[in-house]
TORDOSE-916709 format. One record per residue (C-alpha): residue number from 1; x, y, z. Coordinates in steps of 0.02 Angstrom, whole numbers, plus 50000, padded with zeros to 5 digits. Layout:
N
NUM	X	Y	Z
...
END
This chain:
100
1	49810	50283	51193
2	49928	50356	51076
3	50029	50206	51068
4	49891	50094	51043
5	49828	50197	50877
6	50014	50183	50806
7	50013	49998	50831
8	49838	49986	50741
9	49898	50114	50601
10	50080	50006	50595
11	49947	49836	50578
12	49854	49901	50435
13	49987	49969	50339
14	50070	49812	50356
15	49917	49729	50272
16	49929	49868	50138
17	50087	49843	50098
18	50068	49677	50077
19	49916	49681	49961
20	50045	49794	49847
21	50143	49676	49848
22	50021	49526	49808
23	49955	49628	49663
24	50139	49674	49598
25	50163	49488	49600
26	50008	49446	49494
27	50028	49567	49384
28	50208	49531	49328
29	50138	49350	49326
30	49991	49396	49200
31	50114	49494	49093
32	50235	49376	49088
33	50092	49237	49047
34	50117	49138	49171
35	49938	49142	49227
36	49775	49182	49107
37	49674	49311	49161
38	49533	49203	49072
39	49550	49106	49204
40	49406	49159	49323
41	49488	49150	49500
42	49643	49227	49419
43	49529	49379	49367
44	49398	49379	49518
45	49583	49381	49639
46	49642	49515	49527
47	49499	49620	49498
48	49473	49635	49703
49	49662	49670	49731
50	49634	49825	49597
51	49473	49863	49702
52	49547	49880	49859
53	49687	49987	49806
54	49637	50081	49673
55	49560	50218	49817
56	49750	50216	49888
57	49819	50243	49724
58	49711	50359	49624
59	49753	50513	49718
60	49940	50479	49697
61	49917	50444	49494
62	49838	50599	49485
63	49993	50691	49585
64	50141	50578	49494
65	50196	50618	49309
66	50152	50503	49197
67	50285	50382	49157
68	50216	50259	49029
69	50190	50110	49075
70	50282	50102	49255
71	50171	50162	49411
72	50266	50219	49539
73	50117	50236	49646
74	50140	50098	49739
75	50293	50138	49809
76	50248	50296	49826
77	50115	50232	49927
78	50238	50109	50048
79	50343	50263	50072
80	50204	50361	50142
81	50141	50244	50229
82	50321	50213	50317
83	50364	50403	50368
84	50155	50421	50449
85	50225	50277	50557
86	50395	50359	50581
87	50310	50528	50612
88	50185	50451	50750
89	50310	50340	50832
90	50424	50509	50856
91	50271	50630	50909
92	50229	50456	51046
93	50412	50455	51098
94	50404	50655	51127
95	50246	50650	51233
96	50307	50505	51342
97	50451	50600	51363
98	50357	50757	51424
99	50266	50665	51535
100	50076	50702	51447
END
């Protein structure tokens, strides 16, 4: 049972991570001009992305100093997600171990 909820929490961090990532991408691509967030699928695509992580990333804005105009939070955010999964694989390998 154990094993199966670190291989569901290892899935959707995966998909986390990689919605940082898409959003990194788009942004750098917007500030850099080369796409036009008057564009309206450009906007709609990044205006989700910034609603789906914004709940991840709030709490850690509020935590990090503020650095001007790099976030950190969403590495931050990768990190954490990383040691959870390194934490749970360890307390699964323990209890196999033990025999419970």
């Amino acid at each position: 049972m154990l094993f199966a909820l670190i291989n569901i929490i290892s899935y959707l961090s995966m998909i986390v991570v990689t919605v940082v990532i898409v959003q990194f991408v788009l942004s750098l691509a917007i500030t850099f001009n080369i796409v036009s967030m008057t564009n309206p699928y450009v906007a709609a695509i990044y205006q989700s992305l910034n609603m789906i992580l914004d709940p991840l990333l709030n709490p850690i804005r509020k935590i990090l100093p503020d650095t001007g105009m790099i976030d950190f939070s969403p590495i931050v955010l990768i990190v954490a997600l990383r040691v959870l999964q390194m934490l749970l694989s360890g307390l699964a390998m323990d209890m196999a171990q033990a025999g419970i």
